[in-house]
C-alpha positions as CSV (number, residue, x, y, z in Angstrom):
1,X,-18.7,27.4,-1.7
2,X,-18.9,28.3,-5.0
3,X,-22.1,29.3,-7.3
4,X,-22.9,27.1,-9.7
5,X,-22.0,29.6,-12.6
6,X,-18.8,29.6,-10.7
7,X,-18.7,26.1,-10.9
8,X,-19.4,25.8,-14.7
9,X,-16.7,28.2,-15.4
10,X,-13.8,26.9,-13.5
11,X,-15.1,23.4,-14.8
12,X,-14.8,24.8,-18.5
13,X,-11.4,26.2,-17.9
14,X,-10.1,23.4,-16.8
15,X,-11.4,21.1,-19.6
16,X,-10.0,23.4,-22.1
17,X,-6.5,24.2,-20.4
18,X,-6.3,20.0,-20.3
19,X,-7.6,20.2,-24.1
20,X,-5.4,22.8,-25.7
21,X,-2.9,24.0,-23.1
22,X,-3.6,27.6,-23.6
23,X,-4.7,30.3,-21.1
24,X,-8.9,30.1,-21.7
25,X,-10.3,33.8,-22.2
26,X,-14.0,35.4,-21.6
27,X,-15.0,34.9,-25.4
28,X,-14.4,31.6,-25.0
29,X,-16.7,31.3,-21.7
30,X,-19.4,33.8,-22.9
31,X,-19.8,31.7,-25.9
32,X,-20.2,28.2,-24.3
33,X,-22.1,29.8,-21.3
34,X,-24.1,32.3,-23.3
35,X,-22.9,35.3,-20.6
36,X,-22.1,39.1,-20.7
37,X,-18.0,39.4,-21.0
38,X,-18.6,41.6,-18.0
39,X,-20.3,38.9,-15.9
40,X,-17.4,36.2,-16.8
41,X,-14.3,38.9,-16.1
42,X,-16.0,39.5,-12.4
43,X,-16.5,35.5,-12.4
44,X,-13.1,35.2,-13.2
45,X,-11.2,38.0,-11.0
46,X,-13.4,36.1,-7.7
47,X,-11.9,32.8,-8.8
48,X,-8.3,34.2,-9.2
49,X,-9.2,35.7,-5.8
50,X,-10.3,32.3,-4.4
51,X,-7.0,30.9,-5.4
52,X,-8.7,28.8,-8.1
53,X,-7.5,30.3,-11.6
54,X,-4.0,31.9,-12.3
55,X,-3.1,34.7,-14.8
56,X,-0.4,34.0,-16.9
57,X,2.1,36.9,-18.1
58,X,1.7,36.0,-21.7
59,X,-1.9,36.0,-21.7
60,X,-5.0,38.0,-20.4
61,X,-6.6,34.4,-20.0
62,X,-6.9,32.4,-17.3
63,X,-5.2,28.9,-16.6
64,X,-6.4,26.6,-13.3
65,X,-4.0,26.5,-9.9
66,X,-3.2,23.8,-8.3
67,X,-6.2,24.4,-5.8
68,X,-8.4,24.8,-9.3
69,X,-7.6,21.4,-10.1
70,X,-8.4,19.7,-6.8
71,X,-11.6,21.9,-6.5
72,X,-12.5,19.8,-10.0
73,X,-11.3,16.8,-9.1
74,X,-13.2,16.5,-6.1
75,X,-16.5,18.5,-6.9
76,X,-16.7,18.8,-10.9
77,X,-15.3,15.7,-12.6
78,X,-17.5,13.5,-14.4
79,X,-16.6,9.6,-15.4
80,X,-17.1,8.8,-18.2
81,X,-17.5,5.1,-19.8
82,X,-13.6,4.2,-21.6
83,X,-13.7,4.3,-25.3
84,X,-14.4,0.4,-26.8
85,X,-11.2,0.2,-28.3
86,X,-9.2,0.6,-25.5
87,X,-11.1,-1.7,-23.2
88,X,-10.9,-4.3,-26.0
89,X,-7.0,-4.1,-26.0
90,X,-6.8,-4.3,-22.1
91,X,-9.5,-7.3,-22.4
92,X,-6.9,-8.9,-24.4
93,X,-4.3,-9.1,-22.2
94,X,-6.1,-9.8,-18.8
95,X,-7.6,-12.2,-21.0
96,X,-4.4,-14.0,-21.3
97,X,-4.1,-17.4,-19.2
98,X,-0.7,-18.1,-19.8
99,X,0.3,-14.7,-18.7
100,X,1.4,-14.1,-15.2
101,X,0.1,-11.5,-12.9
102,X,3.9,-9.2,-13.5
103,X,3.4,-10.2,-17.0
104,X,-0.6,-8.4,-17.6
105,X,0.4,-5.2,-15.1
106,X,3.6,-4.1,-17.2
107,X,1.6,-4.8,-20.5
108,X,-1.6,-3.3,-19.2
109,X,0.5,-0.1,-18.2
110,X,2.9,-0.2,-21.5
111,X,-0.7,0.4,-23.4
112,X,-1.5,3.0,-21.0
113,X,0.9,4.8,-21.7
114,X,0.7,4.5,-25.2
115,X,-3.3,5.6,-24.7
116,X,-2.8,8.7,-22.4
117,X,1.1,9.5,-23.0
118,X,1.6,9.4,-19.6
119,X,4.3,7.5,-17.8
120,X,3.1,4.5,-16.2
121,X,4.6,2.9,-12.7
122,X,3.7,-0.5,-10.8
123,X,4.8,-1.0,-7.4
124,X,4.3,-4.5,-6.8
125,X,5.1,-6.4,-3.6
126,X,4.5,-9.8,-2.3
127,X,1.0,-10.0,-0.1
128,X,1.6,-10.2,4.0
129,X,-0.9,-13.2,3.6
130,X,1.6,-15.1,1.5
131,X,3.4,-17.5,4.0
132,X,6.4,-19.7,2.8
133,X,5.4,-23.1,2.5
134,X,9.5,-24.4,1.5
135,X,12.3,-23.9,0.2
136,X,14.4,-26.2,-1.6
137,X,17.8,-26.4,-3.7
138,X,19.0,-27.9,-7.1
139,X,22.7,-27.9,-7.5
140,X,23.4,-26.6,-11.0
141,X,27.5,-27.3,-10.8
142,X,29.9,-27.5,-8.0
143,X,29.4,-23.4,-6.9
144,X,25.9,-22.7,-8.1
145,X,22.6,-23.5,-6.7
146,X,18.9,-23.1,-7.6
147,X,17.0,-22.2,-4.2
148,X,13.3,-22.4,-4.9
149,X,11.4,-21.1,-2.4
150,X,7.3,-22.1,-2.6
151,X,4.6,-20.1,-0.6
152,X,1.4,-21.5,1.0
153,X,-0.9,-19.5,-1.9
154,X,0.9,-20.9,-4.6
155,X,3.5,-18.4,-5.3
156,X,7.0,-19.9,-6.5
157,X,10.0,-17.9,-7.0
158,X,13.9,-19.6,-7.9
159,X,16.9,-17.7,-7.6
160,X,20.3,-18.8,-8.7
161,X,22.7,-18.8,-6.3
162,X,26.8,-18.7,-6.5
163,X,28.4,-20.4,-3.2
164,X,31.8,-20.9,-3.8
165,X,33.6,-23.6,-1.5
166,X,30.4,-24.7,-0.3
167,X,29.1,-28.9,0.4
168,X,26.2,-29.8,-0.9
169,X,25.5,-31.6,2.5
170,X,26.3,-28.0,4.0
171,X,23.4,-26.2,1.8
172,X,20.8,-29.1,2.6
173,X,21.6,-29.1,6.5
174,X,21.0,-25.4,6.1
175,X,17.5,-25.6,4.5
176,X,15.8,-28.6,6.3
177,X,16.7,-26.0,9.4
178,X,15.0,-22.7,7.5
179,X,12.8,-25.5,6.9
180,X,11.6,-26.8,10.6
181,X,11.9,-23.4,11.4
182,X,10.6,-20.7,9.7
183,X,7.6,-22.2,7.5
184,X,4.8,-20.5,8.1
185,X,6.2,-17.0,8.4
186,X,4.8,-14.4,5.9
187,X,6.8,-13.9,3.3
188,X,7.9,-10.5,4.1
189,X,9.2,-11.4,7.8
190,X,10.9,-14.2,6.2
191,X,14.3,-12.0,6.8
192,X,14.1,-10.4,9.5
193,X,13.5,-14.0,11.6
194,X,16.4,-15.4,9.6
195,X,18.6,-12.3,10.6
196,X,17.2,-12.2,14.5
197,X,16.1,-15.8,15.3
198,X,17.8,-18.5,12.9
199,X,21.3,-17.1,12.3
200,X,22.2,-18.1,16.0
201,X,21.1,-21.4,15.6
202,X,22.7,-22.0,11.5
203,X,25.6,-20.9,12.8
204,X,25.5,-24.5,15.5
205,X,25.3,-26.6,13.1
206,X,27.1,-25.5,10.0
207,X,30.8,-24.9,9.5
208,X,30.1,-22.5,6.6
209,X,27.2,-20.7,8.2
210,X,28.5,-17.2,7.3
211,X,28.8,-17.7,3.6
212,X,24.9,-19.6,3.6
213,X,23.1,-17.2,6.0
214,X,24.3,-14.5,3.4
215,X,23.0,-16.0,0.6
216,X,19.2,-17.2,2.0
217,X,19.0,-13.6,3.4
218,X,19.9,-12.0,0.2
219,X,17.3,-14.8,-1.8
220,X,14.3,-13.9,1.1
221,X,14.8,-10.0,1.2
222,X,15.0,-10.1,-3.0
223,X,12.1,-12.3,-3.1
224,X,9.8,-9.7,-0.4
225,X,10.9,-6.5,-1.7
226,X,9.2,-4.1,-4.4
227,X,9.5,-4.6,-7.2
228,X,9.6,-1.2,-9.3
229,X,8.4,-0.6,-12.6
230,X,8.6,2.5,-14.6
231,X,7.1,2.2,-18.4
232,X,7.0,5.6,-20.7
233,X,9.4,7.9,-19.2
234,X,9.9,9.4,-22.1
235,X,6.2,10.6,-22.2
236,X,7.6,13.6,-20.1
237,X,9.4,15.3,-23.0
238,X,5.6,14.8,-25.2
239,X,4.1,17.9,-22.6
240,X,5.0,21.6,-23.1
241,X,4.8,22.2,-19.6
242,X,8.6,19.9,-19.6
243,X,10.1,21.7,-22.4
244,X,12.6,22.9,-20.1
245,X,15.9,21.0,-19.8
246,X,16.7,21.2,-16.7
247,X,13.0,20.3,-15.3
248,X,12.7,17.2,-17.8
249,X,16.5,16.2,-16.3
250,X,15.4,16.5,-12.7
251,X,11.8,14.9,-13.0
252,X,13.8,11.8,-15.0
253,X,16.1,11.8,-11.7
254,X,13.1,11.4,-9.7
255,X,11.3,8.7,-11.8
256,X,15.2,6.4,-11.6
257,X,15.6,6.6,-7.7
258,X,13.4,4.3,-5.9
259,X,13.3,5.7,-2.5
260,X,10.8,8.6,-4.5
261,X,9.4,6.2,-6.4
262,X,8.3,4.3,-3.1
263,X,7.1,7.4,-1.7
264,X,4.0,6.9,-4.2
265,X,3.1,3.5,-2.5
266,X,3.1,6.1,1.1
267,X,1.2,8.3,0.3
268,X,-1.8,8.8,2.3
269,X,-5.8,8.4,1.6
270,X,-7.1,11.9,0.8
271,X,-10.6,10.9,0.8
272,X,-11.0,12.9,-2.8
273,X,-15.0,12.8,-3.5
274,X,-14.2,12.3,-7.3
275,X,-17.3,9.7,-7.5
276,X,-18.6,6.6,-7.0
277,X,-17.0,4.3,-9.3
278,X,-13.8,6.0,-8.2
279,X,-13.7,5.5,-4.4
280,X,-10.1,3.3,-4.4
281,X,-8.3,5.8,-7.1
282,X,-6.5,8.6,-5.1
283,X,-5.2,11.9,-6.5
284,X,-2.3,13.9,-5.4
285,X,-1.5,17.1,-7.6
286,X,1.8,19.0,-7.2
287,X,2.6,19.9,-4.0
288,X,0.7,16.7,-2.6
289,X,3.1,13.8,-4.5
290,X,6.5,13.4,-2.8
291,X,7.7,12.9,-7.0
292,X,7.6,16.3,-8.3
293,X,5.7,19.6,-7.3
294,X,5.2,20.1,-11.3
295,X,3.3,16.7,-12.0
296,X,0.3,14.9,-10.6
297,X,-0.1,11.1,-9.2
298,X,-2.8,9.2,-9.8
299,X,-2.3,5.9,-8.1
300,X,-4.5,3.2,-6.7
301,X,-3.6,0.1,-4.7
302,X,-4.5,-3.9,-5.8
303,X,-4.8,-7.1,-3.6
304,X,-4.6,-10.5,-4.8
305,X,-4.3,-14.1,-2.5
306,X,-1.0,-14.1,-4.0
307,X,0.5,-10.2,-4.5
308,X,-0.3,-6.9,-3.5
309,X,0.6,-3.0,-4.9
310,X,0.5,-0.2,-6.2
311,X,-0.1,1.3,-9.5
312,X,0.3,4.9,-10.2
313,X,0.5,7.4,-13.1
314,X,2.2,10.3,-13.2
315,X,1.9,13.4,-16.1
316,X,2.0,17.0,-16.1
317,X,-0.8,18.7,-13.5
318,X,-2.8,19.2,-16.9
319,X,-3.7,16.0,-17.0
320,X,-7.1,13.7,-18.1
321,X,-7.8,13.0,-15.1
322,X,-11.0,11.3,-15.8
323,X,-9.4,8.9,-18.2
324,X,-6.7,8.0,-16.1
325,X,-9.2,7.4,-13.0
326,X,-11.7,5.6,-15.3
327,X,-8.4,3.3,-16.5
328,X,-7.3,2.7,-13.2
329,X,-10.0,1.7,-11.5
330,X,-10.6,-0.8,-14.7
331,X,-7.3,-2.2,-13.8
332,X,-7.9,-2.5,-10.7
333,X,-11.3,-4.3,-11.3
334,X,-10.0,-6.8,-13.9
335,X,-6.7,-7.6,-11.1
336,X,-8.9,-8.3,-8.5
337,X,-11.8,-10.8,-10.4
């Protein structure tokens, strides 16, 4: 447990490092504090000691560890209310009738970005509670269909479909059997009872079962999956701690391959004591992401009647973290109304 002067000075390091990105010295600390330079080196040599502040070769200041900046997160962080401005431009989009709920999470998180220069991800997947309600087809031309496939909260989703060499009367016999069938499943079972359950029976009835189960199990598992959104990748190349080229190359791997990215939507509660107001936000620094050891994760998780998700944001370790809570959990609040 730290003293409370401990507390003040770690807290006061880590505002600054986030500020300025330079190693913080004594002068600094005995002049905000109003301490002896001797009192703040022995403050500092126990928290380097504690594994809270690191010593940087370049400098005989002091920059915050990785256990610094979870020590703050949980214990010293203080919310504070978001600037007008930016609340008024995310009012404006959520706001927005005619927009739909894909529509206000990627613009939301494009301003985001722009706010915090940050990059910006949405995870968004279809809600367990959403059960299909029908499916139906519109022929377009002789090879393509449109299947539309309607969900029992109101969700409705169309995909255009190429089956080559393929009735009509072989399509329809095909859906009123999904149809008698499978309504009522959530959504994101949808697949795995057509693959385990109504394949047997398609392939009974319809000569060109082969070709059609293909195509409604490739329409369901689209339809189900996540749907993966990365906005301000290039914010990476803003923060000094990426000037490297091969870091920036390896964290831009990781933000393109979507078995990381889903990682983020995995990650575990960690119960961070970071207040009140920001209970549902979770934070994962470094070595506690499964994206980079060099960046941080801030990520919370929405529910709708319709869709559920995640949203996350990911920057350098020296990041704002109360901003990025505080916008979160806004987000979060204004999705779930």
């Amino acid at each position: 447990m730290l003293t409370k002067r401990q507390e003040e000075i770690l807290k006061l390091i880590v505002m600054e490092y986030i500020k300025l990105a330079k190693p913080v010295g004594s002068k600094l600390i005995c002049d905000r504090l109003n301490c002896s330079s001797a009192t703040v080196r022995n403050e500092m040599v126990e928290l380097e000691e504690l594994g809270l502040l690191e010593k940087t070769h370049t400098s005989s200041g002091r920059v915050p560890s990785e256990k610094g900046y979870r020590y703050y997160v949980d214990n010293l962080m203080e919310l504070k209310e978001l600037n007008g401005e930016d609340v008024f431009k995310l009012q404006t989009i959520f706001n927005n009738s005619q927009l739909e709920l894909s529509d206000v999470l990627n613009k939301s998180l494009e301003l985001i970005s722009d706010m915090t220069s940050y990059t910006s991800i949405v995870l968004d997947t279809k809600s367990h509670e959403n059960k299909l309600k029908e499916i139906s087809v519109v022929p377009i031309n002789n090879d393509v269909v449109i299947v539309i496939v309607v969900t029992d909260q109101g969700y409705v989703e169309h995909k255009d479909v190429e089956l080559h060499g393929v009735s009509l009367e072989e399509v329809k016999k095909t859906v009123k059997l999904i149809n008698e069938l499978i309504i009522g499943t959530p959504i994101d079972e949808v697949s795995a009872k057509l693959e385990f359950e109504i394949k047997p029976i398609i392939a009974k009835y319809v000569k060109q079962h082969e070709v059609l189960y293909n195509a409604f199990y490739d329409v369901f598992t689209d339809i189900s999956s996540k749907n993966i959104n990365v906005v301000g990748k290039n914010n990476i190349l803003k923060h000094q701690e990426f000037n490297d080229l091969g870091k920036v190359k390896s964290i831009f791997s990781k933000l393109d391959d979507e078995n990381i990215l889903e990682k983020i939507d995995e990650l575990e509660e960690k119960n961070n004591q970071s207040g009140e107001n920001s209970k549902d936000i979770e934070v994962y620094i470094g070595n506690e992401n499964g994206v980079d050891p060099d960046v941080t994760v801030i990520k919370t998780n929405y529910k709708t009647n319709k869709d559920e998700g995640t949203i996350a944001i990911v920057g350098p370790k020296r990041m704002e973290y109360s901003k990025v809570v505080n916008l979160l959990d806004y987000i979060k609040k204004q999705i779930e109304r």
